[in-house]
C-alpha positions, 0 to 999 in steps of 0.5 A: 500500500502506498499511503495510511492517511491518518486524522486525528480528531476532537470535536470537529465533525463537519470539518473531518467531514468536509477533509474526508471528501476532499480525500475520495475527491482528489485522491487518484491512483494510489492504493491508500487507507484512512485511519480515523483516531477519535479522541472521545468527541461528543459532537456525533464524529463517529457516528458519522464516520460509521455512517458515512465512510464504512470503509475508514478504520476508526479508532474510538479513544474513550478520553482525549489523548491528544495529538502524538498519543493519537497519531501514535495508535494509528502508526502502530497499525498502518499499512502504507509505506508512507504516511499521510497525517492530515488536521480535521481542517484541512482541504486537499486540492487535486494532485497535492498528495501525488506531489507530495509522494512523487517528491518523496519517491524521488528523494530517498534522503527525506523523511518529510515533506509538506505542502504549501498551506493556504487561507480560504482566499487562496493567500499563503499560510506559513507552511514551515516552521524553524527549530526554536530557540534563542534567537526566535524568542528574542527577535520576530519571526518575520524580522528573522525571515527577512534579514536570513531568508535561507535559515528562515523561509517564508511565505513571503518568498514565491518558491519554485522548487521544493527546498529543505527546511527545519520542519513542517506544519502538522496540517499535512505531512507525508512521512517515510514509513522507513523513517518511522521505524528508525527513530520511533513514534512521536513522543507522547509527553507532548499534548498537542504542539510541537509533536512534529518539530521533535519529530523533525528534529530527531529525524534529522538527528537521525541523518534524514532530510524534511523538505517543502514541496510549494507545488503541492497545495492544501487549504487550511482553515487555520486553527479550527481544529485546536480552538482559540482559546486559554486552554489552547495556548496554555497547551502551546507554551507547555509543549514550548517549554517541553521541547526546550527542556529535552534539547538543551542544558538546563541552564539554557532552559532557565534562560527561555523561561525567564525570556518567554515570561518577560516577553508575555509581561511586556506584552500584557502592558502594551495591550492595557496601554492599547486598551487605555487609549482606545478606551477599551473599545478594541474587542481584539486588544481586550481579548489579548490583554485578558489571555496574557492575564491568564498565561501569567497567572499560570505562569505565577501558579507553577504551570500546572 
């Protein structure tokens, strides 16, 4: 079989809905599977994938395992020489997917490859991501991006040809399942971020290659399928600060915590100042300033 298509899913009926017809729509002579992981929605998702798609494997978690811990059920059983991990909230367009394993088929030295993502109106997503550290915590990314294009590719750039990168946005990466086997499963301690660029990370390690292919093309309605919410960015900055803890020195990790938590302390007060010159009539910087709030309120009760 050429590919397991695997997504993991929370919630998101109409969305895994939608990603799944966009599979059967675009998908074309390949031999493929699709293997649903349900981390114990209560929307109805599995019933509809019973209903609707008899012919896809579902996994029905009876909790939310998160991300890597769901991913990892289905790479434990799949069939494909590569997989294809996809978010509930993605649209696959014609021959993306063909892009993607031609690309791999013809690059034995890659482990991954990701599409170029994009918005709704056909804009560009930010489709790669740098292995974090210092320096994309001390600086913005798109500072970054400009003054280093070669380390830090962008969006803003119009790639021609495929290139190799850091890593790539979970949204829609093909993996080697030769890859898989070498380095093992996605580590479980993260939740829901960053699974992807330890992955990356450790297969790079391992002397394997992670390319963006810009030819193949996946819409994505960005953050759909995680939310917007506290909870969610109290996720992100757990599994920030788990990815920095395992790669570096303990004395390095002291040094990010304190960046990062100076960082949302400057950010808190220039929202407030915003919000006092507006007068409190910005929905958006209201919003910001009260989730800054909460991330330092977590930050000051020790994380839990």
């Amino acid at each position: 079989m050429d590919i397991s298509i695997i997504i993991v899913n929370f919630n998101t009926k109409n969305l895994l809905k939608n990603c799944l017809n966009s599979i059967y729509g675009t998908v074309h002579n390949l031999s493929y599977e699709i293997i649903v992981v349900d981390n114990a929605s209560s929307d109805g998702s599995p019933v509809m994938v019973r209903a609707e798609f008899p012919q896809v494997y579902l996994i029905e978690n009876d909790q939310n395992r998160g991300f890597g811990a769901a991913n990892n059920q289905a790479l434990l059983i799949m069939r494909g020489r590569y997989a294809l991990l996809l978010n509930t909230d993605t649209i696959l367009t014609e021959n993306a997917v063909s892009e993607l394993l031609s690309f791999m088929e013809s690059h034995p030295d890659a482990a991954m490859a990701c599409g170029q993502l994009l918005n709704a109106d056909g804009s560009k997503q930010n489709s790669v991501a740098p292995f974090p550290s210092i320096w994309t915590l001390l600086f913005n990314l798109p500072l970054l991006e400009k003054l280093f294009p070669k380390k830090y590719p962008s969006k803003r750039y119009d790639y021609k040809n495929p290139l190799e990168v850091d890593s790539g946005i979970g949204a829609c990466l093909l993996v080697r399942r030769h890859a898989i086997n070498e380095v093992s499963l996605f580590d479980e301690r993260y939740f829901f971020f960053f699974e992807e660029t330890d992955w990356a990370l450790r297969m790079k390690n391992a002397g394997w290659k992670v390319y963006h292919v810009p030819s193949a093309h996946i819409n994505h309605l960005q953050g759909q399928s995680i939310g917007h919410d506290i909870h969610s960015r109290i996720e992100f900055y757990r599994s920030r600060y788990q990815f920095f803890r395992k790669w570096n020195a303990y004395s390095y990790y002291l040094v990010i915590t304190f960046i990062i938590f100076f960082r949302l302390i400057i950010n808190w007060v220039l929202t407030s100042i915003a919000n006092v010159l507006t007068i409190g009539l910005s929905r958006e910087m209201r919003n910001k300033s009260i989730i800054y709030s909460q991330l330092i309120l977590w930050h000051l009760r020790g994380r839990p």
